[in-house]
Gaussian input, Z-matrix of N, CA and C with variables (Angstrom, degrees):
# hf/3-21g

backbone

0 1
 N
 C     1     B1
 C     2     B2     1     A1
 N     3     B3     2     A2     1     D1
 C     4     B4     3     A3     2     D2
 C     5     B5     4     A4     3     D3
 N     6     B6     5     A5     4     D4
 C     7     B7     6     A6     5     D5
 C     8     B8     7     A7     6     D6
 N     9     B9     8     A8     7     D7
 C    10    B10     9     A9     8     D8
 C    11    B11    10    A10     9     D9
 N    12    B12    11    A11    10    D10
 C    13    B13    12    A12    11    D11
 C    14    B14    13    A13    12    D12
 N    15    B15    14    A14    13    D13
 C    16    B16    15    A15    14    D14
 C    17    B17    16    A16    15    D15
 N    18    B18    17    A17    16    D16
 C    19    B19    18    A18    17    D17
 C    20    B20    19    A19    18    D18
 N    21    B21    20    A20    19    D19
 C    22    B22    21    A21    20    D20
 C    23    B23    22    A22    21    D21
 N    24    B24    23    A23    22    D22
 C    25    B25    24    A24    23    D23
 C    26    B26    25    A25    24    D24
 N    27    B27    26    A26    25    D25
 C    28    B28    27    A27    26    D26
 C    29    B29    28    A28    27    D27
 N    30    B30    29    A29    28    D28
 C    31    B31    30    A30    29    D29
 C    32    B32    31    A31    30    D30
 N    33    B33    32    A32    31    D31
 C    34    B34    33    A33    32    D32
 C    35    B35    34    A34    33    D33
 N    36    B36    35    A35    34    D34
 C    37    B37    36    A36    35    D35
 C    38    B38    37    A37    36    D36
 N    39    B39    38    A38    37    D37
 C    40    B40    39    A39    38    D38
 C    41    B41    40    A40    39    D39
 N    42    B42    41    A41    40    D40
 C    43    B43    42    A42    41    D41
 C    44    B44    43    A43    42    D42
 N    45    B45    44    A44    43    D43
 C    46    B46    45    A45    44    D44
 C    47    B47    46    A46    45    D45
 N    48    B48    47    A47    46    D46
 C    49    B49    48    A48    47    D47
 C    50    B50    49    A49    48    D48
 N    51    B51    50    A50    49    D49
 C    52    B52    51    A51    50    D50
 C    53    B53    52    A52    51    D51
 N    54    B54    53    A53    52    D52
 C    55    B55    54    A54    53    D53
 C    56    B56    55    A55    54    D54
 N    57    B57    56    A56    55    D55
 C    58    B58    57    A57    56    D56
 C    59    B59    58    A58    57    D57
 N    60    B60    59    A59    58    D58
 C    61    B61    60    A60    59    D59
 C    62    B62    61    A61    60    D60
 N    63    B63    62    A62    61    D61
 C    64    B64    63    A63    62    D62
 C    65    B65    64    A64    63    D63
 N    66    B66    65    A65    64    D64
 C    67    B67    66    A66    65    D65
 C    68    B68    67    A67    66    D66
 N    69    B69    68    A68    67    D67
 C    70    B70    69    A69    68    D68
 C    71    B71    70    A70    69    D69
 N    72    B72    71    A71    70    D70
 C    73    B73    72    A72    71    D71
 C    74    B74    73    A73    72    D72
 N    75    B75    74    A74    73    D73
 C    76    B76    75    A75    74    D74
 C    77    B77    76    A76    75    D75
 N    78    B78    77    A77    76    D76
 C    79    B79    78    A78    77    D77
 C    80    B80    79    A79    78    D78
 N    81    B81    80    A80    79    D79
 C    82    B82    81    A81    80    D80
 C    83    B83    82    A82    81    D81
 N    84    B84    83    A83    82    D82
 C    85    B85    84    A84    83    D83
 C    86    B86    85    A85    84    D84
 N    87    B87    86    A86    85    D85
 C    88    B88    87    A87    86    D86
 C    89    B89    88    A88    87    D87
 N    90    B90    89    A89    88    D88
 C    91    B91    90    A90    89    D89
 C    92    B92    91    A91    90    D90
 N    93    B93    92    A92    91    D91
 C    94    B94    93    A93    92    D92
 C    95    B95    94    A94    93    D93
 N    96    B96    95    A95    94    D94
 C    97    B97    96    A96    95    D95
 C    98    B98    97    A97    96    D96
 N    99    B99    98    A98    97    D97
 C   100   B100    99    A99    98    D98
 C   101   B101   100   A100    99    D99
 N   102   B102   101   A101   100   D100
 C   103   B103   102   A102   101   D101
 C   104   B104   103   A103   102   D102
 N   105   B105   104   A104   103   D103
 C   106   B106   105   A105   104   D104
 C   107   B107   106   A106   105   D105
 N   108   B108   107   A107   106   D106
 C   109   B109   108   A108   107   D107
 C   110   B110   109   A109   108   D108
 N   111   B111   110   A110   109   D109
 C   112   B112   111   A111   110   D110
 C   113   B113   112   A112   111   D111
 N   114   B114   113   A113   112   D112
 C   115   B115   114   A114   113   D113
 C   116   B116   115   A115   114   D114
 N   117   B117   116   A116   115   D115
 C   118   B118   117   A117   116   D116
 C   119   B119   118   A118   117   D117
 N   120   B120   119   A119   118   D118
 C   121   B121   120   A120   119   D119
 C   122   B122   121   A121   120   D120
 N   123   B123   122   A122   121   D121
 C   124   B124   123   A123   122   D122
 C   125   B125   124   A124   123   D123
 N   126   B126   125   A125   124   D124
 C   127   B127   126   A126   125   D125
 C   128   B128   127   A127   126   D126
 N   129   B129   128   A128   127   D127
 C   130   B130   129   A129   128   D128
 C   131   B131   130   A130   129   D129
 N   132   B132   131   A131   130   D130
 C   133   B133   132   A132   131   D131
 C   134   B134   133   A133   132   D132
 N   135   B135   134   A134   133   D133
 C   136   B136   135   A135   134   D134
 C   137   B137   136   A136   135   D135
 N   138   B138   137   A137   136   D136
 C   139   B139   138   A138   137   D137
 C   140   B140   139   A139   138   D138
 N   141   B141   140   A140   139   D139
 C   142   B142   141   A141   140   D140
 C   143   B143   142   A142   141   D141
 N   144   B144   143   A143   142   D142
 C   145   B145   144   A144   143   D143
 C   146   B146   145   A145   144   D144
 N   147   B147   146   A146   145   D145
 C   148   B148   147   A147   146   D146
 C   149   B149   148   A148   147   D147
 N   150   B150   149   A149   148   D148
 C   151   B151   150   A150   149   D149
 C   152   B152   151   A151   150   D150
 N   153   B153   152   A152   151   D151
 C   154   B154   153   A153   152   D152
 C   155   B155   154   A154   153   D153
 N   156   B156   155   A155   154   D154
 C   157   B157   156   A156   155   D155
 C   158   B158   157   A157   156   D156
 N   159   B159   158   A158   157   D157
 C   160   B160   159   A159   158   D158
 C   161   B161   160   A160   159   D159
 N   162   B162   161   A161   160   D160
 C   163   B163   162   A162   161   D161
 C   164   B164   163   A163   162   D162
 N   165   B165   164   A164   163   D163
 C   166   B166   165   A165   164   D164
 C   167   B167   166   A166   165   D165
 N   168   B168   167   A167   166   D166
 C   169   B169   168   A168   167   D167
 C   170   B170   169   A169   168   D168
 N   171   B171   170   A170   169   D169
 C   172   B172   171   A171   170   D170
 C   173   B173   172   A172   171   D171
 N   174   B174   173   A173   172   D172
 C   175   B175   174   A174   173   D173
 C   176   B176   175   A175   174   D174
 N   177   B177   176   A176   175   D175
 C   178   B178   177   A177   176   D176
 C   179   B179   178   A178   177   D177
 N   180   B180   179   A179   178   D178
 C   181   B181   180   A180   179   D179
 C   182   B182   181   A181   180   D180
 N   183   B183   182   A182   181   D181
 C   184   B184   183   A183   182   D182
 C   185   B185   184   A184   183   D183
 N   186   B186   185   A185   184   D184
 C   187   B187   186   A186   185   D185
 C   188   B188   187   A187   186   D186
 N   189   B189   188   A188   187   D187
 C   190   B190   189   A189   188   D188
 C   191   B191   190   A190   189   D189
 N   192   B192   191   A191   190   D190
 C   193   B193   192   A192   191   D191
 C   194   B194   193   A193   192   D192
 N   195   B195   194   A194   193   D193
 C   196   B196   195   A195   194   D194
 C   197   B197   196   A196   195   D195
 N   198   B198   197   A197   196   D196
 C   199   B199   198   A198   197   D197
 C   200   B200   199   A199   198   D198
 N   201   B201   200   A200   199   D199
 C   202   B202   201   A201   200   D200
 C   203   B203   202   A202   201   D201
 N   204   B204   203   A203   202   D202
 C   205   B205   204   A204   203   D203
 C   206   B206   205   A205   204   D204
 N   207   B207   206   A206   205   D205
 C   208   B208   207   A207   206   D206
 C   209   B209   208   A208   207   D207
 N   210   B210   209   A209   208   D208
 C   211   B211   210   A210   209   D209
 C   212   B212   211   A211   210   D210
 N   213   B213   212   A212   211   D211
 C   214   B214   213   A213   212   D212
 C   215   B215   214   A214   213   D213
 N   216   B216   215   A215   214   D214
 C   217   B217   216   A216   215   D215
 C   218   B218   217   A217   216   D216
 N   219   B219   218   A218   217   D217
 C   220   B220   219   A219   218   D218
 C   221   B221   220   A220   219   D219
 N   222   B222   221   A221   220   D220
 C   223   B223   222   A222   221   D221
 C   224   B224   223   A223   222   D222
 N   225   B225   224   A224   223   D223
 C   226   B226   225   A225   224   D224
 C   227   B227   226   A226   225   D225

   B1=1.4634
   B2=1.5247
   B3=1.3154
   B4=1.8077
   B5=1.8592
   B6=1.2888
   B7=1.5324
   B8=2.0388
   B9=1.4417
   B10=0.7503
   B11=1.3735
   B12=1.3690
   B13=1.6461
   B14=1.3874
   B15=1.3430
   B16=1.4816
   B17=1.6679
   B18=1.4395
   B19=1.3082
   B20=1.6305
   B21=1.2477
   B22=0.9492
   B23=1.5864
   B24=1.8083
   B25=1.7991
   B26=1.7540
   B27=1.5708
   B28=1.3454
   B29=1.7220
   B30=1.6169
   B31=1.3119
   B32=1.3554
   B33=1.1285
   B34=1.7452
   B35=1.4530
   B36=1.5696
   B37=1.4951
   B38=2.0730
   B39=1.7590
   B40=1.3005
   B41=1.7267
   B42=1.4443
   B43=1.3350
   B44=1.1911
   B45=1.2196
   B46=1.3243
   B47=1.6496
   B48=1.2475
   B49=1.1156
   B50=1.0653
   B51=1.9047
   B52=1.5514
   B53=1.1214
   B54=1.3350
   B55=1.5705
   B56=1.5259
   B57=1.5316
   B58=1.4677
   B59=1.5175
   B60=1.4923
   B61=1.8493
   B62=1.3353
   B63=1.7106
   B64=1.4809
   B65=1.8670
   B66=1.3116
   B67=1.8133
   B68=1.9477
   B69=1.7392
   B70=1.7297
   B71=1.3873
   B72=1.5404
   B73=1.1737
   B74=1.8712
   B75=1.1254
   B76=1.6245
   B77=2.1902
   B78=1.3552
   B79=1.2426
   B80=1.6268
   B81=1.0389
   B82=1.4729
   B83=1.5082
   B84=1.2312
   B85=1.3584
   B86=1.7565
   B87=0.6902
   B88=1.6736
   B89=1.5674
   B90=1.2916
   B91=1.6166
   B92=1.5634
   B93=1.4631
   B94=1.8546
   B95=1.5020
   B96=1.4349
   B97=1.4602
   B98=1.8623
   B99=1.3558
   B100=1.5301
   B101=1.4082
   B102=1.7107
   B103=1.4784
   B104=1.9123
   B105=1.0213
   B106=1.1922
   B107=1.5231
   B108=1.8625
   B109=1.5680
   B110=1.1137
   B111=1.8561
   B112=1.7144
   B113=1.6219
   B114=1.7384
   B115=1.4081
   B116=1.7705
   B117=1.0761
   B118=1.2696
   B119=1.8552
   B120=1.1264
   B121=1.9596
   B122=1.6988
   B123=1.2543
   B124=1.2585
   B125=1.2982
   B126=1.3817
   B127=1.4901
   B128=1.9205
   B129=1.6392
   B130=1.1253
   B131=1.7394
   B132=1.3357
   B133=1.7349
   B134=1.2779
   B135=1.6223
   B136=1.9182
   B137=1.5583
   B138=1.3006
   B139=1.3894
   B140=1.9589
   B141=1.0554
   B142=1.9794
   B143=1.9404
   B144=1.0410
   B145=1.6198
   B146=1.5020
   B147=1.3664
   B148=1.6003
   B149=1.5939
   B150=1.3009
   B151=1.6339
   B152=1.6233
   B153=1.7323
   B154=1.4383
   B155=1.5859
   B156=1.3716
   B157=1.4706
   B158=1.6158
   B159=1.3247
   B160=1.2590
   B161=1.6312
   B162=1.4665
   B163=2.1369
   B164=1.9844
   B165=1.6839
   B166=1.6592
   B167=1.7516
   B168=1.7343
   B169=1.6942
   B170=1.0312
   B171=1.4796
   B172=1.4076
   B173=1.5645
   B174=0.9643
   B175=1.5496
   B176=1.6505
   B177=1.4194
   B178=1.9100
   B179=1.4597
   B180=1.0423
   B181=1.8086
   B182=1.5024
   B183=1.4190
   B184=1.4113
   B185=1.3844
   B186=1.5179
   B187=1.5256
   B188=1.1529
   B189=1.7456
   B190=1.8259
   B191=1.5406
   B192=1.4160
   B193=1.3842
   B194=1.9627
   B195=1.1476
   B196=1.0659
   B197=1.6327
   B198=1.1072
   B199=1.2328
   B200=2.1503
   B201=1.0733
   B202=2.0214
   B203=1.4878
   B204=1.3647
   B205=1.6625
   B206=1.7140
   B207=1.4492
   B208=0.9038
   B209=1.8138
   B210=1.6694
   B211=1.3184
   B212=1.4870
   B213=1.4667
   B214=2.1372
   B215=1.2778
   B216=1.8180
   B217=1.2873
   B218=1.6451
   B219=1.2686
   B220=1.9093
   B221=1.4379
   B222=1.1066
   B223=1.3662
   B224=1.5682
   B225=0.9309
   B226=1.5549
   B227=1.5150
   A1=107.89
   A2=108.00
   A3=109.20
   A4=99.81
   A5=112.88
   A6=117.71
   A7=92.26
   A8=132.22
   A9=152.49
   A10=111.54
   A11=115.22
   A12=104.72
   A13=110.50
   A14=140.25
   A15=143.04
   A16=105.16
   A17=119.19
   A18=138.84
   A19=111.12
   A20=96.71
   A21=121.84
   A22=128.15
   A23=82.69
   A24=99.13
   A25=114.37
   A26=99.13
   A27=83.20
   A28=105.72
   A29=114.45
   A30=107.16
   A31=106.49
   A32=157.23
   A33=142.97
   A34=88.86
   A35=122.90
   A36=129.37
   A37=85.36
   A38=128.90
   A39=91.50
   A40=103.51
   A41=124.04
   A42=146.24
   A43=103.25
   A44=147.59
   A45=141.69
   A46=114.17
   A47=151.41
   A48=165.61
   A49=123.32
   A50=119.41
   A51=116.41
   A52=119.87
   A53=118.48
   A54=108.19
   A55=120.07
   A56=108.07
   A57=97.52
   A58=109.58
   A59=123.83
   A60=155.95
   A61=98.05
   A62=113.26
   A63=116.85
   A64=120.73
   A65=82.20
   A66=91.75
   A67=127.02
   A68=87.47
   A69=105.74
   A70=111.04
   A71=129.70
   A72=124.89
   A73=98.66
   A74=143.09
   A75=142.98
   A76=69.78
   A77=102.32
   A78=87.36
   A79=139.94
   A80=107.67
   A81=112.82
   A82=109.05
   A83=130.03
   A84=134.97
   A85=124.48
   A86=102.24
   A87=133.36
   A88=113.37
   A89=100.74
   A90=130.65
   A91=106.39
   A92=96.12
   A93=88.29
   A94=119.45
   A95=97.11
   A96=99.75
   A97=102.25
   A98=98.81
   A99=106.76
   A100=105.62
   A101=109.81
   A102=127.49
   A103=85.78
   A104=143.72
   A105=116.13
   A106=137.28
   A107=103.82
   A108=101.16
   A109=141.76
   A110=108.09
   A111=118.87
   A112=125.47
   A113=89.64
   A114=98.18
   A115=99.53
   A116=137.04
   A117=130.54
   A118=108.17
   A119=83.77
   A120=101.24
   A121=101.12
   A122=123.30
   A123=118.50
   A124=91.93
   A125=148.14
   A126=168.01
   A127=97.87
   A128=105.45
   A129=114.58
   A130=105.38
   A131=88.29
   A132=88.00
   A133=141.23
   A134=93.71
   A135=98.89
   A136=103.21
   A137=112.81
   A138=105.89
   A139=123.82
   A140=94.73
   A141=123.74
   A142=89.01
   A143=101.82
   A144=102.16
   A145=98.54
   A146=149.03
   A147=155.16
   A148=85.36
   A149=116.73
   A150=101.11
   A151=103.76
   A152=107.80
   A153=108.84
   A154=95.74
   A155=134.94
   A156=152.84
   A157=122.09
   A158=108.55
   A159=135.54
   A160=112.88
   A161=112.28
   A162=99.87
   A163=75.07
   A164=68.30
   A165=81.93
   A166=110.72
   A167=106.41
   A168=102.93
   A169=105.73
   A170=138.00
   A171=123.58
   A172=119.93
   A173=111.82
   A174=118.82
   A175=136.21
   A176=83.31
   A177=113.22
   A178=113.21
   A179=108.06
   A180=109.90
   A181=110.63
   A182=138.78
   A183=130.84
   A184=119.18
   A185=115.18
   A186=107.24
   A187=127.85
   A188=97.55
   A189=96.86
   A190=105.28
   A191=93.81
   A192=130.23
   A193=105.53
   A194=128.37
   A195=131.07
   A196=104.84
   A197=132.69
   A198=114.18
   A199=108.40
   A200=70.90
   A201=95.27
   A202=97.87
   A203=115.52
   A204=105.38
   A205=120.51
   A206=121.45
   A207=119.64
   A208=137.82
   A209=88.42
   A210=92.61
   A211=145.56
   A212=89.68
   A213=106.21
   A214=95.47
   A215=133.66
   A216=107.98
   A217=109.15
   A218=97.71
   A219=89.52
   A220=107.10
   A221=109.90
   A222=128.25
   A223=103.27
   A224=148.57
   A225=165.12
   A226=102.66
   D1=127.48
   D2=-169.93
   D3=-94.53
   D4=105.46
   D5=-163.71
   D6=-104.37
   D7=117.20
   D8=153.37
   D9=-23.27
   D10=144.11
   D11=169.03
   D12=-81.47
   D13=-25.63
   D14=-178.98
   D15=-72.08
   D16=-25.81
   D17=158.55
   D18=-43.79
   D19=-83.74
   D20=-174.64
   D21=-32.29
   D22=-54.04
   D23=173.74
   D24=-70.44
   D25=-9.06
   D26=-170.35
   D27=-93.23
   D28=-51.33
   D29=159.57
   D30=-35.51
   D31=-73.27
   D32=-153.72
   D33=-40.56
   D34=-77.02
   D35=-132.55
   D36=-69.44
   D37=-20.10
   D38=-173.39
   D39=-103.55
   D40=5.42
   D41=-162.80
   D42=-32.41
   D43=109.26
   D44=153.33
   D45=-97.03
   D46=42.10
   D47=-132.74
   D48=3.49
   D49=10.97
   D50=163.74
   D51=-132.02
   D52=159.36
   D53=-174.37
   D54=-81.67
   D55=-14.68
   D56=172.86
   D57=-80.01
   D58=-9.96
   D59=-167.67
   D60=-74.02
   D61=-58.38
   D62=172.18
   D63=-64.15
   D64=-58.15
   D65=179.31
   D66=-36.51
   D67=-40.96
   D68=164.61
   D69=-75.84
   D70=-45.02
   D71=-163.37
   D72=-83.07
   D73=9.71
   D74=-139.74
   D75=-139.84
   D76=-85.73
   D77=-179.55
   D78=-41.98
   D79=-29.37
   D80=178.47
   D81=-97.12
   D82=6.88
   D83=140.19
   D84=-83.99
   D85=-15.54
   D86=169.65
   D87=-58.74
   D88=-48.52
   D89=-174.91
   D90=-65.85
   D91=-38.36
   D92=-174.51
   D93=-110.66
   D94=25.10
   D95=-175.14
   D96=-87.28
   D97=146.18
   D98=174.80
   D99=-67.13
   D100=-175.74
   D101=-158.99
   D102=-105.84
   D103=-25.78
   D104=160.71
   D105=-90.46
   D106=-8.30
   D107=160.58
   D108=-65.46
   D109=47.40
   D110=-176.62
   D111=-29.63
   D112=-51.97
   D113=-161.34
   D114=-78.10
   D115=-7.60
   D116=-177.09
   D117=-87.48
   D118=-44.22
   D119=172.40
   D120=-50.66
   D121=-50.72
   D122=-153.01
   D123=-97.11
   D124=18.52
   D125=-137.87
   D126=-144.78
   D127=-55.62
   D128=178.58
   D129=-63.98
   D130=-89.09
   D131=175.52
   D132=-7.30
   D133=-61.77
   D134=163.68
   D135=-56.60
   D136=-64.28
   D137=-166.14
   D138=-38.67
   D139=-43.97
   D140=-178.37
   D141=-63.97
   D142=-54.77
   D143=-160.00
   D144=-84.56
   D145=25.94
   D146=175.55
   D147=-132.01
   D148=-31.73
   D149=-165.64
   D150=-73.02
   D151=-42.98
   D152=-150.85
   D153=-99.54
   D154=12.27
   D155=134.63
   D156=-48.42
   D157=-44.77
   D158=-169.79
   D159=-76.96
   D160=153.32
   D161=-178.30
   D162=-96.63
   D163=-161.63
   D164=-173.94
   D165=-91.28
   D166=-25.18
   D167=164.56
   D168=-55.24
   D169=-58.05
   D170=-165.77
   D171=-69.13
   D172=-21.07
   D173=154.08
   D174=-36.73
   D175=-62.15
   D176=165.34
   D177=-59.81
   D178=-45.45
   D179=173.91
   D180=-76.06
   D181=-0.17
   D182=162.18
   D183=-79.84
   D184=103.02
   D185=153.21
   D186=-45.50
   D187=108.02
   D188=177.03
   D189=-141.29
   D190=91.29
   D191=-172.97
   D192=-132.95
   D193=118.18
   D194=-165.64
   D195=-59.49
   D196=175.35
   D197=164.97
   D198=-158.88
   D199=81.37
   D200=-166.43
   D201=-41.47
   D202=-34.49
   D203=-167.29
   D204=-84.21
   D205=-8.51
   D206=147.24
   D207=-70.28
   D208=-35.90
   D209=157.67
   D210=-60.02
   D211=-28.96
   D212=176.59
   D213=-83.03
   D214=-21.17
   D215=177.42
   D216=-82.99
   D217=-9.79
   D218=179.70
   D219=-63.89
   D220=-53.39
   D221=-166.15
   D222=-58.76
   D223=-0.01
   D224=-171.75
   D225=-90.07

């Protein structure tokens, strides 16, 4: 499963250590997003729709650990 790094970072920040844990916590953040945060929605979605594609081994094998220092180099 090819999991995005914007993916990626976002499962970390809602990670609760299961994937059905994430899938609820991804959806119910989903819920409070405004009508112009498109690009975050369609950020969610993929993410929700690779998760609930996925078994639960392949789950366990995703590093989902945030990783801030790639991010401050984007931002550079």
């Amino acid at each position: 499963m090819n999991i995005t790094f914007d993916e990626q970072q976002l499962m970390s920040l809602y990670n609760t250590g299961t994937r059905e844990g994430l899938l609820v916590e991804l959806a119910e953040m989903r819920g409070y997003l405004a009508a112009d945060e498109t690009e975050l929605r369609k950020l969610t979605d993929s993410a929700i729709q690779k998760l609930t594609e996925m078994s639960d081994a392949e789950y366990e094998a995703l590093d989902l650990f945030p990783d801030f220092e790639k991010e401050d180099t984007d931002a550079e």
